[in-house]
C-alpha positions in Angstrom: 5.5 -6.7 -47.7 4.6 -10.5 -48.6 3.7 -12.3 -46.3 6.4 -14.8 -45.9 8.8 -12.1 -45.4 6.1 -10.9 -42.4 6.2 -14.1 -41.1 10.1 -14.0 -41.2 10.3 -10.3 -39.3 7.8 -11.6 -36.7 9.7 -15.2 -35.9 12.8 -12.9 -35.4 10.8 -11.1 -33.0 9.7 -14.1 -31.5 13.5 -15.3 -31.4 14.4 -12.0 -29.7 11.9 -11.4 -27.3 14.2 -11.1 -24.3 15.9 -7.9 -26.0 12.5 -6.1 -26.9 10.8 -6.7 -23.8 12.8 -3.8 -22.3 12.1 -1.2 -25.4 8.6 -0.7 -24.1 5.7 -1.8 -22.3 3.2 -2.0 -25.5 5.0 -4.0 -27.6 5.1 -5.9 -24.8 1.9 -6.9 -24.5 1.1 -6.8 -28.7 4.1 -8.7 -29.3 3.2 -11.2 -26.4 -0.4 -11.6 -28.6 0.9 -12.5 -31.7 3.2 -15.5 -29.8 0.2 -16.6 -28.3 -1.3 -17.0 -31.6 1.8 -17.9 -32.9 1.9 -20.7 -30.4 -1.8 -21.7 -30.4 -2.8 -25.2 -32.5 -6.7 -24.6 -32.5 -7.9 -25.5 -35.7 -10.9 -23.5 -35.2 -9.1 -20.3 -35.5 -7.6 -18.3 -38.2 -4.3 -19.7 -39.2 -0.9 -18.0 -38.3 -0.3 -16.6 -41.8 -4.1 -15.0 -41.9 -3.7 -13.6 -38.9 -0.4 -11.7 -40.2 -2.2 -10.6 -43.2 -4.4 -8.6 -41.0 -1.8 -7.8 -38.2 1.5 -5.4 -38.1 4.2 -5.0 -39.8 8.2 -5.0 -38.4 8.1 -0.9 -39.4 4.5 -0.6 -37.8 6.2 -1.8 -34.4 9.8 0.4 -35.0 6.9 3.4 -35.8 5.5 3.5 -32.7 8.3 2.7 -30.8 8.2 6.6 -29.4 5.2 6.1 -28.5 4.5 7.6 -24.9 3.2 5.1 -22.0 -0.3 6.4 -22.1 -1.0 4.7 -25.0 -0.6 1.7 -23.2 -2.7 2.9 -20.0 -5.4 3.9 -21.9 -4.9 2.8 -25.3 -7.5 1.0 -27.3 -5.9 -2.1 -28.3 -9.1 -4.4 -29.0 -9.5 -2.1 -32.0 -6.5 -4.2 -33.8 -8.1 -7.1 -35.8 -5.6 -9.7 -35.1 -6.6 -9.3 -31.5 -9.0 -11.0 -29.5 -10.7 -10.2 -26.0 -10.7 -14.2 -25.6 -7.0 -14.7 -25.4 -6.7 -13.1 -22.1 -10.2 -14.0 -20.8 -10.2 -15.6 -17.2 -13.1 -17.2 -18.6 -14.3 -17.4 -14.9 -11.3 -19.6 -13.5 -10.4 -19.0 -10.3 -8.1 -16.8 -8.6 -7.1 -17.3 -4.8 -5.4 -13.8 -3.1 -2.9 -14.5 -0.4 -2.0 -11.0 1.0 1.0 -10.4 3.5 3.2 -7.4 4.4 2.0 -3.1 5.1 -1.5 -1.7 4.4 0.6 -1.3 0.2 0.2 -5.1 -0.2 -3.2 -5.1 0.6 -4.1 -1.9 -2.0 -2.1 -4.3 -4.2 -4.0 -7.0 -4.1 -6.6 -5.2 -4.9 -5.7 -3.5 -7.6 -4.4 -6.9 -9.1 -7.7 -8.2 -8.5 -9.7 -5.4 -10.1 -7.8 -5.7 -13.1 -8.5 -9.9 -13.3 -12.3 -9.0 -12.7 -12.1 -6.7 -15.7 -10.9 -10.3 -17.8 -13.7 -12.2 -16.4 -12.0 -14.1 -13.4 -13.5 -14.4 -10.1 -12.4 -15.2 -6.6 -11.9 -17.9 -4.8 -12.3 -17.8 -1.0 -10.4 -21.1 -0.7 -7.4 -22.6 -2.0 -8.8 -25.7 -2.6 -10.9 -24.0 -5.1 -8.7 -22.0 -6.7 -7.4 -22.8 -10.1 -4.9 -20.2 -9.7 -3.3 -19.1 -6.4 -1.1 -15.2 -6.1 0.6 -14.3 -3.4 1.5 -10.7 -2.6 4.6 -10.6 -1.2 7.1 -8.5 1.4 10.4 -8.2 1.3 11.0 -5.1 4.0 12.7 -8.0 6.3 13.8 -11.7 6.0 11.0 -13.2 8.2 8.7 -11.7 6.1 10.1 -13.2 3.1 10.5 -17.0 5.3 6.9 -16.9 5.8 6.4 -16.7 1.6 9.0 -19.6 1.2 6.7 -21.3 3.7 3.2 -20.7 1.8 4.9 -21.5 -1.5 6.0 -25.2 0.3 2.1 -25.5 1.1 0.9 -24.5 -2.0 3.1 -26.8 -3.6 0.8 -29.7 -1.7 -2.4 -28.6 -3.5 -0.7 -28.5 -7.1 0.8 -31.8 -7.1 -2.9 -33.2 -5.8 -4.1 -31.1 -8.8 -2.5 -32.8 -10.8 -1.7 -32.6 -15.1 -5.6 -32.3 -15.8 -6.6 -29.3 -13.9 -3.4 -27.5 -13.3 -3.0 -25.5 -10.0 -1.0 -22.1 -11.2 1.3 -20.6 -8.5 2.2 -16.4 -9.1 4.7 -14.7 -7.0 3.4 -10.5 -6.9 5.1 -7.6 -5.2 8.2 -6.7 -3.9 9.5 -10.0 -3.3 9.1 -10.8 -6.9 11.0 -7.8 -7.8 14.0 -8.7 -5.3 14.1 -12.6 -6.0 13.1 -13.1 -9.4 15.6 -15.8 -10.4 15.2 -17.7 -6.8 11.9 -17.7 -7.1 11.7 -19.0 -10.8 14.8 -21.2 -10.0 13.7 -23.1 -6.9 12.5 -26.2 -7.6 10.5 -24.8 -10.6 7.1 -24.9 -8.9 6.2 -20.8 -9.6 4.2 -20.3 -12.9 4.6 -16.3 -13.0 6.3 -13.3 -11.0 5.1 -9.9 -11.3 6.5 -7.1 -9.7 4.5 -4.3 -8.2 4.0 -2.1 -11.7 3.3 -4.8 -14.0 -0.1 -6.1 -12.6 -1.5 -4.8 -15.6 0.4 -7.3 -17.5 -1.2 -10.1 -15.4 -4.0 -11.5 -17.8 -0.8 -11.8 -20.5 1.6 -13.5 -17.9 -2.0 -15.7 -16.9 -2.2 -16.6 -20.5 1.1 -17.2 -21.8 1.9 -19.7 -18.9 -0.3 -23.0 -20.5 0.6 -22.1 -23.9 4.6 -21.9 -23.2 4.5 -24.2 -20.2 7.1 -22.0 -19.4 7.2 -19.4 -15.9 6.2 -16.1 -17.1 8.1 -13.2 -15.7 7.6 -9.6 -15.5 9.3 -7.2 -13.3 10.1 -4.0 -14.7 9.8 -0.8 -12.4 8.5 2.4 -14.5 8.6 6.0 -13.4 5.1 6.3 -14.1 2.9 3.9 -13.1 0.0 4.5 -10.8 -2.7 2.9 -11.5 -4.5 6.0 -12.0 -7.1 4.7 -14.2 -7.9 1.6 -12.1 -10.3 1.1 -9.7 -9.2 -1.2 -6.8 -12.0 -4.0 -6.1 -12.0 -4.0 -2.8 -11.5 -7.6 -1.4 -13.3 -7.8 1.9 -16.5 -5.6 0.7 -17.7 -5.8 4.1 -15.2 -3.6 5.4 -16.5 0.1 5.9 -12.9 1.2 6.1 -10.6 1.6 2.7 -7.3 2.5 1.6 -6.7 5.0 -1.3 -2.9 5.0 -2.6 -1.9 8.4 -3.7 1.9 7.6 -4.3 4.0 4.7 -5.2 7.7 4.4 -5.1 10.3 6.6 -2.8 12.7 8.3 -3.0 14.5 8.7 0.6 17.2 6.2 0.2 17.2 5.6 3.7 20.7 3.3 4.3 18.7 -0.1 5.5 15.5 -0.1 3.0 14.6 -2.0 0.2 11.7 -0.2 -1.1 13.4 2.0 -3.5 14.5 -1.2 -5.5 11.3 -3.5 -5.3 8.7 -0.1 -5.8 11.2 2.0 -7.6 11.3 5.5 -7.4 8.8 8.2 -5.8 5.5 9.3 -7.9 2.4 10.4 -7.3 -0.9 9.5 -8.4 -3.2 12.2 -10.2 -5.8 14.4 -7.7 -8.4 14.1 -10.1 -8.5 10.1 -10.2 -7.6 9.9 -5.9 -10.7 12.4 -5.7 -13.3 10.4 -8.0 -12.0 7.2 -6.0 -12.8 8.5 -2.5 -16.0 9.7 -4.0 -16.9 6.2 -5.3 -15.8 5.2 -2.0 -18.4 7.4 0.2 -21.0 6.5 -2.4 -20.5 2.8 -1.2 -21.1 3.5 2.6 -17.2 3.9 3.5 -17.1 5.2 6.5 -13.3 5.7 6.7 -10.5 5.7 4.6 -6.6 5.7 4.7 -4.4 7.6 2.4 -1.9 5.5 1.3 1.8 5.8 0.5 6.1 5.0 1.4 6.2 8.4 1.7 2.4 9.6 1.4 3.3 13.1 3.2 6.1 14.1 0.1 2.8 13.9 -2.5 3.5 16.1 -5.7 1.1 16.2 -8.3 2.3 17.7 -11.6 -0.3 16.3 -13.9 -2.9 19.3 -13.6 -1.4 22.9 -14.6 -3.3 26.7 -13.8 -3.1 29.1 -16.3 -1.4 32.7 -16.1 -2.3 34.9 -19.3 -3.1 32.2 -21.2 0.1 29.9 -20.9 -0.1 26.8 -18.8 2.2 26.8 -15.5 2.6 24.4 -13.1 1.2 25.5 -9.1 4.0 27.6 -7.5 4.4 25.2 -4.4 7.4 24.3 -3.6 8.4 21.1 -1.0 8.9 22.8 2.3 10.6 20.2 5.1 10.5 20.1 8.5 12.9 22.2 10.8 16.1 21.1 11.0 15.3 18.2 8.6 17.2 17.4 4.8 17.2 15.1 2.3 19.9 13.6 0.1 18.0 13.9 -2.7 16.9 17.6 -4.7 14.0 19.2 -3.4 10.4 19.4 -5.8 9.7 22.8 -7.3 6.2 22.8 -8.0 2.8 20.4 -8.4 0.0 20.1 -5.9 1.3 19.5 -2.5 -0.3 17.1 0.1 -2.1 19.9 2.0 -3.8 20.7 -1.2 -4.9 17.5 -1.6 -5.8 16.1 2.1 -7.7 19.8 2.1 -9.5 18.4 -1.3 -10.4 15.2 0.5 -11.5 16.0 3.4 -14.4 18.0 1.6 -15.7 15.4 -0.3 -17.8 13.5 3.0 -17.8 15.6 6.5 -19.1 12.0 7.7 -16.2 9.6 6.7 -12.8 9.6 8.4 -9.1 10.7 6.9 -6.1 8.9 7.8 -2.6 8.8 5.7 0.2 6.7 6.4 3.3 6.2 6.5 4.7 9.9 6.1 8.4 10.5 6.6 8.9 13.5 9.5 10.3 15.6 7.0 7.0 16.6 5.5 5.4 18.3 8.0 5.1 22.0 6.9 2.6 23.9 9.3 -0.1 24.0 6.6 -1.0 19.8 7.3 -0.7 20.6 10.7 -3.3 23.1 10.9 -5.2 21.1 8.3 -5.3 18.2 10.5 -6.2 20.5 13.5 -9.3 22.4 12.3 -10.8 19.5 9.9 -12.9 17.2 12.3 -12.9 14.3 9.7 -9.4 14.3 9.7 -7.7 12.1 12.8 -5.4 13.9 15.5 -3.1 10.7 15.1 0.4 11.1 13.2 2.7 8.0 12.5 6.0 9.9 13.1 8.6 7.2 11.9 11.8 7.8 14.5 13.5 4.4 14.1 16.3 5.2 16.7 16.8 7.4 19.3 20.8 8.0 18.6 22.0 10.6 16.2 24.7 8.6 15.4 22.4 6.0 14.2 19.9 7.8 12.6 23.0 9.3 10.7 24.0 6.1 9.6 20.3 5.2 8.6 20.3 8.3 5.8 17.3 9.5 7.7 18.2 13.4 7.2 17.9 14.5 10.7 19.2 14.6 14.5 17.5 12.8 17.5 17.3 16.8 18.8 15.1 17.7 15.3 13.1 15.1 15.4 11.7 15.9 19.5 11.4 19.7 18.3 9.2 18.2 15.5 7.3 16.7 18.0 7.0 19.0 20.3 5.5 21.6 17.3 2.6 19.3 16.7 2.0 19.4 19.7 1.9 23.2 19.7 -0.2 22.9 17.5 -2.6 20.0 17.6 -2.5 19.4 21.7 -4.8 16.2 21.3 -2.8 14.4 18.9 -2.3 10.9 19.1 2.0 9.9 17.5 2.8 6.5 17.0 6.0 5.2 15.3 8.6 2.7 13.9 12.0 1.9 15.2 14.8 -0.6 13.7 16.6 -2.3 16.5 20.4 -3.1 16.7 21.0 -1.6 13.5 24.9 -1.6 12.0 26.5 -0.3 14.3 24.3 0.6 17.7 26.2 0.3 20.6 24.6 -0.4 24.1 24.4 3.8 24.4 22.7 3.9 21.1 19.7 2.1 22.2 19.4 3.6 25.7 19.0 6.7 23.6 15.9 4.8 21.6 14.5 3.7 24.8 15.1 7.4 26.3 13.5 8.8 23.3 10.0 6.8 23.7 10.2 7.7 27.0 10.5 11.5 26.3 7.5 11.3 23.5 5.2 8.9 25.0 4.0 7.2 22.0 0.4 5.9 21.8 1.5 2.8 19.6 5.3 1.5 18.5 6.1 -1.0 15.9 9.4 -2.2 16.1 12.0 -5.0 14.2 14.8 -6.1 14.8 17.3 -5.2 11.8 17.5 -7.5 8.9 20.0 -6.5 6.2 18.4 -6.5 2.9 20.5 -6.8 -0.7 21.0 -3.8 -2.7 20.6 -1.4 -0.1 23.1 1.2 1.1 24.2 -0.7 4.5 24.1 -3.8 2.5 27.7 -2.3 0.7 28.4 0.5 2.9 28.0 -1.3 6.7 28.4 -4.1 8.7 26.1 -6.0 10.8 27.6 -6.4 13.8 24.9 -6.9 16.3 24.6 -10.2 17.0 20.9 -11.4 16.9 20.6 -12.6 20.3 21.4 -9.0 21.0 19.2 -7.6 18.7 15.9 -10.1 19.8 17.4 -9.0 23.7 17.0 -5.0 22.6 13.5 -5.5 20.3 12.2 -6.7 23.5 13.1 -3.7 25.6 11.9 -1.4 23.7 9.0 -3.5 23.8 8.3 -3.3 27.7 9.4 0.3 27.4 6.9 1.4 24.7 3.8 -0.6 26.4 4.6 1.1 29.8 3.8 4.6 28.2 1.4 3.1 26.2 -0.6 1.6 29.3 -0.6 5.3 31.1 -1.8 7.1 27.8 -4.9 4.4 27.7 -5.7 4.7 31.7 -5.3 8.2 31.4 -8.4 8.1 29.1 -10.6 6.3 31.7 -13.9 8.0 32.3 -13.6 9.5 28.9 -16.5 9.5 26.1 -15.2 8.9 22.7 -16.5 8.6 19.4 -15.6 4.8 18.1 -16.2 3.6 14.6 -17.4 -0.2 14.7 -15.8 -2.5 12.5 -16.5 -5.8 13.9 -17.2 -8.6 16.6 -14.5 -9.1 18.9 -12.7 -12.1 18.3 -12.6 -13.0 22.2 -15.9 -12.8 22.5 -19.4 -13.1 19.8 -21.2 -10.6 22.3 -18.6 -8.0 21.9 -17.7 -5.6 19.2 -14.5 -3.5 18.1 -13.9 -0.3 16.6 -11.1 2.6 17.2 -11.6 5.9 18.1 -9.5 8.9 16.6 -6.9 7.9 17.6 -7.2 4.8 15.8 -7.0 3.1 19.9 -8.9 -0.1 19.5 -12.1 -0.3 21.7 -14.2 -3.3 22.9 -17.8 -3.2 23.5 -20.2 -5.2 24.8 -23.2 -5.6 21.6 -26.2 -3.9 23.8 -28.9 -1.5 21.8 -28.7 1.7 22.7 -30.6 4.8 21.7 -29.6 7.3 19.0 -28.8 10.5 18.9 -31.5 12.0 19.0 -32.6 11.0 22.3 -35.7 9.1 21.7 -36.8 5.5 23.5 -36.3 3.5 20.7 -33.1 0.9 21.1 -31.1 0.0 18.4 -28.5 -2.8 17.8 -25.3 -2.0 17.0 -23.8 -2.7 13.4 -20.7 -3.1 11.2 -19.9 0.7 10.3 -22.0 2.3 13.0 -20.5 5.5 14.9 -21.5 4.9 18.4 -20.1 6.8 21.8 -18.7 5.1 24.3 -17.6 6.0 28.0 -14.4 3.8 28.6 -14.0 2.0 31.8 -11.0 0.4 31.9 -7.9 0.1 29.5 -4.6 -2.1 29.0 -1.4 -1.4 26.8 -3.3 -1.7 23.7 -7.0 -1.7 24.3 -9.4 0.2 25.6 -12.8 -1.0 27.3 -16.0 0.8 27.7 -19.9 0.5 27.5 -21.7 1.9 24.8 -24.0 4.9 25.0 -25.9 6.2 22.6 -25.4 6.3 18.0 -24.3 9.2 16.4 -22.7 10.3 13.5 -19.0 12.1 13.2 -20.9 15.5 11.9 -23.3 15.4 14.6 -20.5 14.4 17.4 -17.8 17.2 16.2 -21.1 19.8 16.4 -21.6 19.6 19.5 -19.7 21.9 22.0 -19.8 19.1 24.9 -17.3 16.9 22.5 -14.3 18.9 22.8 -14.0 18.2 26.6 -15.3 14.5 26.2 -11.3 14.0 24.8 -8.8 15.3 27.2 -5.1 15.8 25.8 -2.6 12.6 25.9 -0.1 14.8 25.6 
């Protein structure tokens, strides 16, 4: 083909890029390369027609276009002449990370940030330093999303003080770039980019195409695939000895009142191999804890790896097993690696380093993770078992698959079964619907469990969502702040008997800073993930000799606690130790009597 009839097929591209964006993800970001180029008037470079000499053709993109998306994950695109490293180079500018929202958004940010690193960006710890600012963003409830509207009005401050000379760029990430695209780009015009939760691989294009366009770059397709396997979150406060590891992104419960099916699309699960090798890389580093991540982290079903029978390759015969008396409206998973396989596989990597996993759904509680969590002494006795209402009637409504009745058998099973174990859990206040009976049954329910922690919100209806064209909201939202605080003084009432109960106790507590009340103190939590001040005294170690040493960030220390609120516990230091050496010893199994 000449090459005035290439340059025609590729400005017909250009004139069309809306349509093709859709067709698929690396033409995307090749496409995207050549209007860079196509856009660029540096002199110094290669003109637009040399560059076509040496690029693709119209057929070469139709060609690939069946292409599968790992070419894109893993692809090596450099290896194309007409494209250069330099065109989506940070070339050092800096990024500012504002983070809000569930433990996700934070993995998020990270993730986002690993991949900018990889372009040679680095971080800003100020946004007055910044060049570009990102905001990772929450849409579960309205407040959440006021408070973005908020920081976007601030931010707004800095880039008119920037100025035309040194531009201030403003991205919008996450869910709330997925729900509100076209507010976002349409209010007032001061957002240079939105990227939704699987497109932060996209972000050096998006970064890129924003000064050459001066235009807001947008990308907010949801895959069915994308996990970010193959990247390795930077973590953003490397001080931290705890992590987070997401193992699935996406879900697939359609409960009635959540948005997280539409902003995070539908349930996958990230490969074992690659959540294995990070945890690894994570102990390596010093991590002395880490949380499994997830919207649904318990319903994890790898497929990716097969076993072999005779020679031809079959998936693991495990099937999704729920809870008692729990459904789902959605078909069961035949097959793949369950989460017992893999919190078994985990918990092997480092005896010394804590598990945690959150947030599971009630439903996925086969007896295997139970015993799991039982006999592994790195793994926490504490379960976040989501009720979010008391009422049956409710909870039917809500699309949550089971009874008030099922859910209190559920609980009292784990208990069967791990007597120690510490349940917290989420409840929605005056959703559509809840009468005055309703909620007595909610504040009956947390009576009944005793929970060690409760978050709870008052209902916000959210777009898109089942209740949003199904129900009503009828309960007014003086009612609904009235109820959220009710629960509130009912939840912290159990709470404060489960912490005194503890007094006298010695527990093993992970340190993971100075307290803010106090620079003489320091924090950490105990299994139960109970947070515990101390005052910063040397003590010896473990074993036993004279020698004093200071407590630090990451240290495993017992503690005998004295005293205890609603939410804290206090107590004075004792000796060092380690989670191997603590769990060994015989004496530690009566140093934590049941809060059951």
């Amino acid at each position: 083909m000449s090459c005035s009839k290439q340059f025609k097929h590729c400005k017909a591209l250009f004139c069309n890029f809306n349509a093709l964006k859709t067709t698929c993800q690396v033409h995307q970001l090749q496409y995207a390369r050549v209007v860079c180029r196509y856009n660029s008037h540096d002199s110094q470079r290669p003109s637009f027609s040399e560059k076509l000499n040496q690029g693709p053709t119209f057929q070469h993109f139709v060609a690939n276009s069946g292409k599968g998306k790992e070419n894109y994950l893993y692809g090596d695109t450099e290896s194309v002449p007409y494209l250069e490293e330099d065109v989506y180079s940070g070339h050092g500018r800096k990024v500012y990370f504002d983070t809000y929202g569930c433990q996700m958004n934070f993995n998020d940010t990270e993730i986002a940030w690993s991949i900018l690193k990889d372009k040679g960006y680095s971080k800003s710890e100020s946004v007055k330093e910044a060049d570009i600012v990102l905001l990772m963003t929450c849409s579960i409830r309205d407040n959440a999303e006021q408070k973005i509207w908020n920081m976007v009005e601030r931010y707004k401050g800095f880039k008119r003080k920037a100025g035309k000379k040194n531009p201030l760029r403003i991205g919008i990430l996450g869910c709330m770039a997925e729900r509100l695209k076209h507010k976002i780009l349409d209010k007032e015009k001061m957002v240079d980019l939105v990227c939704g939760p699987d497109a932060y691989r996209d972000l050096p294009r998006l970064l890129a195409m924003t000064p050459e366009s001066r235009q807001s770059a947008v990308n907010v397709m949801l895959s069915l695939e994308e996990t970010y396997a193959d990247v390795m979150p930077v973590r953003i406060n490397e001080d931290s000895k705890t992590a987070f590891v997401s193992i699935t992104r996406g879900c697939n419960n359609m409960c009635s009142y959540c948005i997280v099916p539409f902003t995070r699309g539908r349930e996958r699960s990230r490969p074992i191999s690659s959540i294995l090798e990070e945890v690894r890389m994570l102990s390596d580093q010093g991590i002395k804890e880490i949380t499994l991540l997830g919207q649904n982290v318990n319903s994890y079903c790898d497929k990716t790896e097969e076993v072999h029978y005779g020679g031809l390759p079959c998936t693991e015969p495990q099937s999704e097993v729920l809870s008692k008396g729990f459904k789902t409206i959605y078909k069961l998973k035949p097959g793949g690696r369950r989460f017992s396989h893999l919190l078994d596989q985990v918990s092997q990597i480092d005896p010394g380093m804590r598990i945690r996993f959150t947030s599971p759904h009630p439903k996925d509680f086969p007896d295997e993770v139970l015993y799991l969590i039982r006999d592994r002494t790195n793994i926490c006795n504490k379960i976040h078992l989501p009720a979010q209402s008391g009422s049956t009637a409710i909870l039917h409504a809500m699309r949550r698959g089971h009874t008030r009745e099922a859910y209190l058998d559920l609980v009292h099973h784990i208990r069967e079964i791990i007597p120690d174990v510490s349940l917290t859990s989420d409840f929605i206040v005056g959703f559509c619907g809840e009468t005055e009976e309703d909620h007595q049954d909610t504040l009956s329910l947390i009576e009944e469990v005793g929970y060690q922690y409760v978050y709870q919100f008052p209902y916000s209806m959210r777009q898109k969502t089942h209740a949003h064209h199904h129900l009503k909201d009828t309960v007014p939202q003086s009612v609904k702040l009235q109820r959220t605080q009710e629960v509130i003084d009912c939840a912290r009432k159990g709470m404060l008997g489960l912490n005194q109960s503890q007094i006298g106790q010695e527990q093993l507590v992970l340190i993971e800073g100075t307290s803010k009340r106090s620079s003489s103190d320091m924090w950490g939590r105990n299994d139960g993930s109970i947070k515990v001040i101390i005052p910063n005294n040397p003590i010896p170690s473990s074993d036993g000799g004279s020698c004093l040493k200071n407590i630090a960030l990451g240290d495993y220390v017992v503690v005998k606690i004295l005293s205890a609120n609603s939410q804290t516990l206090f107590g004075e230091p004792l000796y060092h130790s380690s989670l191997v050496n603590y769990t060994a010893t015989p004496e530690s199994v009566s140093r934590t009597a049941s809060i059951s």
